[in-house]
C-alpha positions, 0 to 999 in steps of 0.5 A: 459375227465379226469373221476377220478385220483389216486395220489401214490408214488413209492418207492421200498420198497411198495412192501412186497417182497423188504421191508422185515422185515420192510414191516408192517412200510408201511401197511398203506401207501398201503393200501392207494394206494390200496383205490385209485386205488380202486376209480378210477373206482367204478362207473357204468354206470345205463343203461349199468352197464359198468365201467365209465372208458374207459381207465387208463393212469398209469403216472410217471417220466422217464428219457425221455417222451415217451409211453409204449405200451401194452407189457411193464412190471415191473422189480424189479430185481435192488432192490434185488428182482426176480419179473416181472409183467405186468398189469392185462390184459397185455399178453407178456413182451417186454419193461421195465418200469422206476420205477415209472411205475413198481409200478404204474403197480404192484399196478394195479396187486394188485386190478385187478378186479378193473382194465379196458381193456384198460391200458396205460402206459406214462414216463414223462422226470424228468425235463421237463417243467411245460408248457410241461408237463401241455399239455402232461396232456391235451393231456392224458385227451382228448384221451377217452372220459372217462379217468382215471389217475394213477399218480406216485410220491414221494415228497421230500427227504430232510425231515430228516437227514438219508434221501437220500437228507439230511435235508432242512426245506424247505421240510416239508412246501413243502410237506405240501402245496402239500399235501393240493393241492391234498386234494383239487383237486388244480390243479393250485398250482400243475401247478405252482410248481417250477421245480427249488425247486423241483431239490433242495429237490430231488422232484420226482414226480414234473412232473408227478404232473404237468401232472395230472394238465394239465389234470384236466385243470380249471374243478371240483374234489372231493379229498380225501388226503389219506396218508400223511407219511415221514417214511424215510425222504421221503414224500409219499403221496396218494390222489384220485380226482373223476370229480364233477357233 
């Protein structure tokens, strides 16, 4: 059962190291992550003083689905920088992550008391379909009995001119909506996102999305938008959802 989710974005530059000199423009965006990834399991149990989350599934686009086992790890060897994780508990490094999950595992380094035993890390293929991807977040909620997401993705990135897609004045009202479906907990306007506008203005974190809804299915979360930013003409956004009742 889906506990608690976390919403990020992926970008490179999160990380200090990559960004460099221009790493205070994104101070607050990770302070952010680092609040939602917080959240995701600050509730103990009263009689036991457990952890309420069993297990984190760490969640992001890849170029094809598939699990990553305990022996994964980050690699930001391609953005310019000598930098190899694994998550807090991770003990040897056999599989590289796709990038989305390379940051989702170096923000778990960030918070690692916050951090559960049992890590996971799930690749979604970019251009799966919703229905596809709304099952594979079903199955992710149902393998624990208390389950919390980490879900990697940035919005569009047609939202200025310098940006990587260009312009389209459809991105904003995108992003927009979006932005209110995670502040909501609105998992059903996730689950109908269209993959076709998505492609359209460079959506990267549509399927990843479309999985968290899978996950919450028709049940009841608290949300709280938690950034809502478009420093380089891509939208990043930052949410966490925690189950109601």
């Amino acid at each position: 059962m889906l506990i608690s989710a976390a919403v990020c974005p992926h970008p490179p530059l999160l990380v200090p190291e990559v960004s460099g000199g221009a790493a205070p423009e994104l101070d607050g965006l990770r302070d952010a992550c680092d609040q939602a990834v917080r959240e995701l399991s600050t509730d103990t149990d009263t009689d036991t003083g457990d952890t309420v989350v069993d297990t984190l599934i760490v969640v992001g686009g890849g170029p094809e689905t598939r699990r990553y086992g305990p022996d994964a790890y980050g690699d930001l060897r391609p953005y310019g920088l000598d930098l190899t994780f694994t998550h807090p508990k991770g003990t040897v490094r056999r599989e590289r992550l796709p990038l989305s999950l390379t940051i989702g595992c170096w923000l778990l380094t960030r918070s690692p008391e916050d951090v559960p035993q049992d890590v996971r890390y799930q690749a979604v293929a970019e251009d799966a379909e919703p229905g596809e991807c709304l099952r594979l977040g079903h199955e992710l909620a149902g393998s624990a009995e208390r389950v919390a997401l980490l879900v990697m993705g940035d919005a569009s990135a047609c939202r200025s001119e310098k940006a990587p897609g260009y312009l389209d004045g459809r991105a904003e009202p995108f992003d927009a909506g979006v932005a209110r479906a995670f502040g909501n907990a609105d998992a059903a306007s996730l689950a109908e996102l269209d993959p076709g506008l998505c492609r359209d203005l460079v959506v990267a974190g549509r399927a990843a999305w479309q999985v968290l809804a899978g996950a919450a299915g028709g049940d009841r979360f608290g949300a709280r938008l938690l950034a809502d930013e478009a420093p380089y003409g891509v939208g990043y956004l930052a949410a966490s959802w925690r189950r109601s009742g």
